[in-house]
Each structure stands twice: as C-alpha cells, then as structure tokens.
ROBATOR-372663 format. One line per field, with one value per residue: x, y, z of N, C-alpha, C in turn; chain. Coordinates in steps of 0.2 Angstrom, whole numbers, plus 2048, in hexadecimal, padded with zeros to 3 digits. Each point is the difference from the previous one (the first is absolute). Example, Ala and Ser with C-alpha at 12.3 -4.5 7.8 and 13.67 -1.06 7.14 Angstrom:
residues 2
n.px	c(842:7FE) $
n.py	c(7E4:805) $
n.pz	c(827:7FC) $
ca.px	c(7FC:804) $
ca.py	c(806:806) $
ca.pz	c(800:801) $
c.px	c(804:7FC) $
c.py	c(806:805) $
c.pz	c(800:803) $
cadena	c(A:A) $
***
This chain:
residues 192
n.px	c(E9D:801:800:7F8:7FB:800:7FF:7FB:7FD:803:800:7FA:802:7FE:7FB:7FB:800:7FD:7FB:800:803:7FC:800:807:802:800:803:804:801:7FF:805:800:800:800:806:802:7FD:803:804:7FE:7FF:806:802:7FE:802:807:802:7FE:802:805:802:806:7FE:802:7FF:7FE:7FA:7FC:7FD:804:802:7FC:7FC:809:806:804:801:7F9:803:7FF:7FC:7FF:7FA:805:7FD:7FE:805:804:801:7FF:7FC:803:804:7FE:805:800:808:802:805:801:7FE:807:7FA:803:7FD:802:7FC:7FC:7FB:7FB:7FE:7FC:7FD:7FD:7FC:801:7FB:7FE:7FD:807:7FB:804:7FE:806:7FF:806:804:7FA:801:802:7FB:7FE:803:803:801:804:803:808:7FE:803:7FE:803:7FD:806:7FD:7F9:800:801:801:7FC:7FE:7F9:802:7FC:802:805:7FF:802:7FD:806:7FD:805:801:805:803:807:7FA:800:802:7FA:807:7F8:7FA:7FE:805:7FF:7F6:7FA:7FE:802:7FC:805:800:7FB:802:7FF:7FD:801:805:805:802:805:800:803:804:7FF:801:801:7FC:7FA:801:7FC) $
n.py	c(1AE:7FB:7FE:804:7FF:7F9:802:805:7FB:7FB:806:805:7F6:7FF:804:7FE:7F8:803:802:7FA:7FD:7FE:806:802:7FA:802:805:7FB:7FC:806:802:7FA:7FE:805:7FE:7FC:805:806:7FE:7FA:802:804:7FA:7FB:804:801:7F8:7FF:802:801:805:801:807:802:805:7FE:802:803:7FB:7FF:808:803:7FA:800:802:801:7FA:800:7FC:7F9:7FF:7F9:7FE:7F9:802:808:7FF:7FD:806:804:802:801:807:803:805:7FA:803:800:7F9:803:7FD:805:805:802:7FC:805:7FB:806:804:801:806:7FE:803:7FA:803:7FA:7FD:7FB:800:808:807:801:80A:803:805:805:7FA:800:7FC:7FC:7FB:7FC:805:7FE:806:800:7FF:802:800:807:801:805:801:803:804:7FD:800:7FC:7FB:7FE:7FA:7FE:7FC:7FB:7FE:7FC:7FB:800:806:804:807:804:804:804:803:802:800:809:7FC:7FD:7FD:7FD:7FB:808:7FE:7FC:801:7FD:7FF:7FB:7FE:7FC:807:7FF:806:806:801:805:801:801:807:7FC:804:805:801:804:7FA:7FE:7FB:7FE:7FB:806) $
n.pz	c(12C:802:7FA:7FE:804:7FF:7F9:801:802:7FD:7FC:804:802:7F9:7FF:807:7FE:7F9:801:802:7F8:7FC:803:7FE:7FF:807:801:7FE:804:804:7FE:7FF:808:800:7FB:803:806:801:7FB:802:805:7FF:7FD:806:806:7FF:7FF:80A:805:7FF:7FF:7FD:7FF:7FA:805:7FB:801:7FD:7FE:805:7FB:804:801:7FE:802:7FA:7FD:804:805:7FF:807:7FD:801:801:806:7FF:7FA:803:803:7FC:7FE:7FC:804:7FD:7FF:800:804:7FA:802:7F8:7FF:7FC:7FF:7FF:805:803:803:801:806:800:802:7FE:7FF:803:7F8:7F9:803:800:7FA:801:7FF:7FF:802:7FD:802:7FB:802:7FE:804:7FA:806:7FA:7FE:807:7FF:7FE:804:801:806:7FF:7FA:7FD:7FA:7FD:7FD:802:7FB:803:7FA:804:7FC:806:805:7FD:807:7FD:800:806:7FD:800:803:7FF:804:7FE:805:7FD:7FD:803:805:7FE:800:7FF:801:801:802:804:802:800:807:7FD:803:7FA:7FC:806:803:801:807:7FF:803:800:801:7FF:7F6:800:805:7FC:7FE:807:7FD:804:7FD:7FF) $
ca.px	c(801:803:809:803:801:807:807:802:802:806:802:801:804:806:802:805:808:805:801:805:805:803:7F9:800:7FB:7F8:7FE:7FF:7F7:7FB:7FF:7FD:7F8:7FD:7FD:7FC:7FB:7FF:7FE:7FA:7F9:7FD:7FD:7F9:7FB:7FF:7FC:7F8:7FE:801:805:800:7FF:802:7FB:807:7FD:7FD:7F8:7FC:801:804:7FF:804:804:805:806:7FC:802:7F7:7FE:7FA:7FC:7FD:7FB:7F9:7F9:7FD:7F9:7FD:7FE:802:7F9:7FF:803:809:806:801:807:801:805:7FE:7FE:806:806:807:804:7FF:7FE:7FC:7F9:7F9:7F7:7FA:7FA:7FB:7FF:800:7FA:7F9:804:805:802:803:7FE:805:804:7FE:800:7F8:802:7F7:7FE:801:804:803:806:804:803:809:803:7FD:800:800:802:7FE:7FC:801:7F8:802:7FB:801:801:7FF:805:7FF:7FF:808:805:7FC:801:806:801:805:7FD:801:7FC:803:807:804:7FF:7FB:7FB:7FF:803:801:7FD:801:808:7FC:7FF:804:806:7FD:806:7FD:7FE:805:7FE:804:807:804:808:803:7FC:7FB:7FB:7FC:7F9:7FC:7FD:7F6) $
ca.py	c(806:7FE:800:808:801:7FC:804:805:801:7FF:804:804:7FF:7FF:806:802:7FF:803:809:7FF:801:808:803:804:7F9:7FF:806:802:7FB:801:802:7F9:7FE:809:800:7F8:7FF:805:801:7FA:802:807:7FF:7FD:806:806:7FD:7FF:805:80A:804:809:802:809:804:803:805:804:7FC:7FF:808:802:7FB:7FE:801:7FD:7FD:800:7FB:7FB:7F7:7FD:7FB:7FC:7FA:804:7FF:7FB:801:806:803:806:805:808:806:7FB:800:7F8:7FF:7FA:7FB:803:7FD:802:7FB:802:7FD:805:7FF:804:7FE:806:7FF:7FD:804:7FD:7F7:7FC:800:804:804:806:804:808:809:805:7FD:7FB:7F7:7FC:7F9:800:809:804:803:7FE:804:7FC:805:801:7FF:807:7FE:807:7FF:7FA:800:7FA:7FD:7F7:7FB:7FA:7F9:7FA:7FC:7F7:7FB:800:808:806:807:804:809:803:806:807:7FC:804:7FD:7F7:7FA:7FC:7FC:804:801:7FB:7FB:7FC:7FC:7F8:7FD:7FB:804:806:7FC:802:807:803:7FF:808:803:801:800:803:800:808:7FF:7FA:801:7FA:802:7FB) $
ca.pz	c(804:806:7FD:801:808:803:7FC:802:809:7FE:7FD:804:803:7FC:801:807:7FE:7FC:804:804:7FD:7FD:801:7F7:7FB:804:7FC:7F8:7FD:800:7FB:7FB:802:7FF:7F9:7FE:802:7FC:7FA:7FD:805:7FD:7FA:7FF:802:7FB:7FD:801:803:800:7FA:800:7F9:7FF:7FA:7FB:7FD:804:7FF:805:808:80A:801:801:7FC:7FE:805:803:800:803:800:7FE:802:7FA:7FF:801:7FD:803:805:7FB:7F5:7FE:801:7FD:804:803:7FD:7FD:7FC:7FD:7F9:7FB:7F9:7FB:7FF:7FF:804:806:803:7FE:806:7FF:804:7FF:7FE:7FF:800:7FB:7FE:7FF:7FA:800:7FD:804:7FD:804:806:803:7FF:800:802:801:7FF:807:804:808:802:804:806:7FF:7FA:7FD:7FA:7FD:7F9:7FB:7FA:7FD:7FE:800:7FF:804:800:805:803:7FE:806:800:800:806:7FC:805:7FE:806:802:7FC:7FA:7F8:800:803:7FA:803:7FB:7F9:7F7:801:802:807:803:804:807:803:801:807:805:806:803:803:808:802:7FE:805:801:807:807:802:7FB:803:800:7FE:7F7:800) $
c.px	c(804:806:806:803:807:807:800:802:809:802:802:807:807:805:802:806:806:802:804:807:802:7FA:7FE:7FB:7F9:7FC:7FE:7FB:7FA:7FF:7FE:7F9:7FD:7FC:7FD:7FA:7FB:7FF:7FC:7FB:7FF:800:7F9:7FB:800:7FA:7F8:7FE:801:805:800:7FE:802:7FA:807:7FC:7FD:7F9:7FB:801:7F9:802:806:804:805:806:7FE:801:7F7:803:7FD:7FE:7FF:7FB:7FC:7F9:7FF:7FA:7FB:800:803:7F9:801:802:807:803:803:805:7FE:807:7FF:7FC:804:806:808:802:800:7FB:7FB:7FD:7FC:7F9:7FE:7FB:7FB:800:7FF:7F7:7FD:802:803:801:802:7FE:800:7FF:7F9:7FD:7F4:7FF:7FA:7FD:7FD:807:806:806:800:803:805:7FF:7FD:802:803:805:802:7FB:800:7F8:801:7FA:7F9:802:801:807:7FE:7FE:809:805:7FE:804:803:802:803:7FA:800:7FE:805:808:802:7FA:7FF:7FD:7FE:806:806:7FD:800:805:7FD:801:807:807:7FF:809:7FD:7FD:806:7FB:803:805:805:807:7FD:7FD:7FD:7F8:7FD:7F8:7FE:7FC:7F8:7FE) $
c.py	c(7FF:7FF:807:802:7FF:803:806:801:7FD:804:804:7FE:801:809:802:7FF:803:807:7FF:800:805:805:803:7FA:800:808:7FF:7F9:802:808:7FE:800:804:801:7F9:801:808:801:7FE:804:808:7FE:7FE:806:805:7FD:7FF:805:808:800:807:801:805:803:805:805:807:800:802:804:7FF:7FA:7FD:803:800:7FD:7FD:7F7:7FE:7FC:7FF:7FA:7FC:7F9:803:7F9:7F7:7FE:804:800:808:805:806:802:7FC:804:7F8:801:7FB:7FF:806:7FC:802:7FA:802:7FE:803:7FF:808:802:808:7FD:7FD:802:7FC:7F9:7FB:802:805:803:808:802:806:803:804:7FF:7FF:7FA:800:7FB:7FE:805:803:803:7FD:805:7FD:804:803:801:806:7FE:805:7FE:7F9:801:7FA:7FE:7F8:7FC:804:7FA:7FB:7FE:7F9:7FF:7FE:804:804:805:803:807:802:805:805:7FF:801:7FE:7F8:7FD:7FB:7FE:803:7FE:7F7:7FA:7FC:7FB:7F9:800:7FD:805:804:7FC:801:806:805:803:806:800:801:805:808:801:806:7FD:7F9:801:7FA:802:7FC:801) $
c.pz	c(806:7FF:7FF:805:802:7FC:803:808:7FD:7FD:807:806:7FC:800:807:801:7FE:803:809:7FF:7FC:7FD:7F7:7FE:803:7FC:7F8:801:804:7FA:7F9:802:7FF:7F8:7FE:802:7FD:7FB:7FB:804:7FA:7F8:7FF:802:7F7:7F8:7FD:803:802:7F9:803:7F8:7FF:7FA:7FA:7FB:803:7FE:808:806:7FE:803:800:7FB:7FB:806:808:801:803:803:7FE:801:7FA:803:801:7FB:801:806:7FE:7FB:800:802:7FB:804:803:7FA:800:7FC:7FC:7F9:7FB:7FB:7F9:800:802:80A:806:802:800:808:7FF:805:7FB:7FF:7FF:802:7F9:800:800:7FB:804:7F9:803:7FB:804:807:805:800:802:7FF:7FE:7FC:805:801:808:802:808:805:801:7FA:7FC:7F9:7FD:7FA:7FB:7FC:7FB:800:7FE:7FF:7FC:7FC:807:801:800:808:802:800:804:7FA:804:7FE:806:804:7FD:7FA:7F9:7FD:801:7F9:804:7FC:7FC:7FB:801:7FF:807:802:802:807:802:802:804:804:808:800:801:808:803:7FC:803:802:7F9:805:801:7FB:802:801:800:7F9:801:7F9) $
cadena	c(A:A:A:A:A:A:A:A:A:A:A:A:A:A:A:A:A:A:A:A:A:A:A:A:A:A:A:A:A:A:A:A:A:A:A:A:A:A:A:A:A:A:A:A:A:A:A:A:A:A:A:A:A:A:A:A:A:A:A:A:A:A:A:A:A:A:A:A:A:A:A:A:A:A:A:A:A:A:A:A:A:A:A:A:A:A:A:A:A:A:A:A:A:A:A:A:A:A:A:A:A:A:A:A:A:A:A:A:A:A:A:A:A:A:A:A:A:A:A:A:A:A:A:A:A:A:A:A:A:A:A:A:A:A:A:A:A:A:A:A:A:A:A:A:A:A:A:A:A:A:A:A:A:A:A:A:A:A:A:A:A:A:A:A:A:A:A:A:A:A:A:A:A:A:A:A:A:A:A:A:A:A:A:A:A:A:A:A:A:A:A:A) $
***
C-alpha cells in the first residue's frame, strides 16, 4: 500500500512538472488518468452492482413502458430472497441473449394457477397494487414451482410472453431489482 502511495505522490510530481513545460502533454495525461481510472471503476459497478436495462416490449404497461430505460439493483439478492410483486431483470429464458423484466408471481414450492387472468397461489386468489387485469382469458396449471425457480408474468397479462408459455426461471438467471425508470424523462418513477 505504501508503495502505491509513494508512485502516485511521484506520478502527481512527475505531472506538475510537465504542465510547467508544456501544458498540451499535462492535458492529455490527465486525460489517460481520467480513463485508467474511470473506466475500470464503471465496468466493475456496471458488473456487480447497477446496469441500466431497456424494457423492449409492452409486457409490462402500465407499469413501464415500450423503450422505458431501468436501473437496476444487482446485489438486491445478496442481501434478500426474491419478494412476490419485485419487478425483476433476468436472463432470457429463450436463450437469445437479452434480458427480460416481468413481476415476480410465484416462489419455489408453491403451486400457481391463472384463470382468466387471475393468479392462484396455494388456490388463493392474489393480486398486485396498480394492476387491472383486462382482457386475459388465459388458463394455466395448477402446477408446483421446483425448489430454485421463480414464476414470472408481465402486468399486461393478455400481451406478455411470460412463464405461462416459457416456464420457470432458475435463481442463478435473477440479475436484479429494477429500481426506477429513468429515461424518458416524462416517465421517471421509483418502480415497488
């Protein structure tokens, strides 16, 4: 650590130096020290812990709209278990390398069934704050959720290819919480 110390307090002189001489070269290596230090710092954050996301469907009106830019929380689940009702980014399960984000409906071990667009958890009834169900007629299970999968369904039922016609999504393809919206700007909201 103390060696670090010692090159960077040498670097800082090595650069007053330079910008005594000739100020173009002192410009352009603090413009080096900018990205040597920058762009490792927004690869490891976009990494571990935030992303942006693009919502690229219309699965999840009202709730978010086509082209509707996320942050997203990727160490929500290091400190937490996945809740019922999170909006969740995860790993298509179609394999084509995108990034999906629907409501988190069902857990690992229960049983889920929809009938016409209403969800049954247990053969309990639920339903999610904000969310009007219109025109789902759709019919699903029941069936038990494995140990390790979660069940997933847009807001706009009668339009989002979700678990009903994909199947569950493993624990290990969860990326984060979506957290707000940020972009466009008439469409900023903390996401619950």
């Amino acid at each position: 650590m103390r060696s670090l110390i010692t090159r960077y307090a040498e670097w800082k002189t090595y650069k007053h130096s330079v910008k005594a001489e000739n100020k173009l070269l002192y410009y352009a290596l603090e413009a080096v020290e900018t990205i040597v230090i920058v762009l490792p710092t927004a690869l490891l954050i976009k990494a571990f812990i935030v992303q942006s996301s693009l919502v690229f469907s219309g699965s999840m009106i009202p709730t978010m709209g086509i082209g509707d830019r996320l942050i997203v929380n990727k160490l929500s689940f290091y400190y937490k278990a996945p809740v019922r009702g999170d909006i969740i980014v995860f790993e298509s399960p179609t394999g084509d390398g995108r990034e999906f984000v629907k409501r988190l409906v069902g857990l690992p071990g229960e049983t889920i069934e929809v009938n016409r667009g209403i969800i049954y958890i247990n053969d309990k009834p639920i339903t999610f704050k904000g969310i009007r169900i219109l025109r789902d007629y759709s019919h699903f299970g029941p069936v038990k959720i494995p140990e390790g999968q979660y069940f997933f369904m847009g807001d706009n039922r009668a339009n989002s290819s979700d678990s009903r016609y994909w199947g569950f999504v493993p624990e290990d393809e969860l990326i984060g919480t979506a957290v707000l919206t940020y972009w466009p700007v008439s469409n900023i909201q903390l996401i619950r």
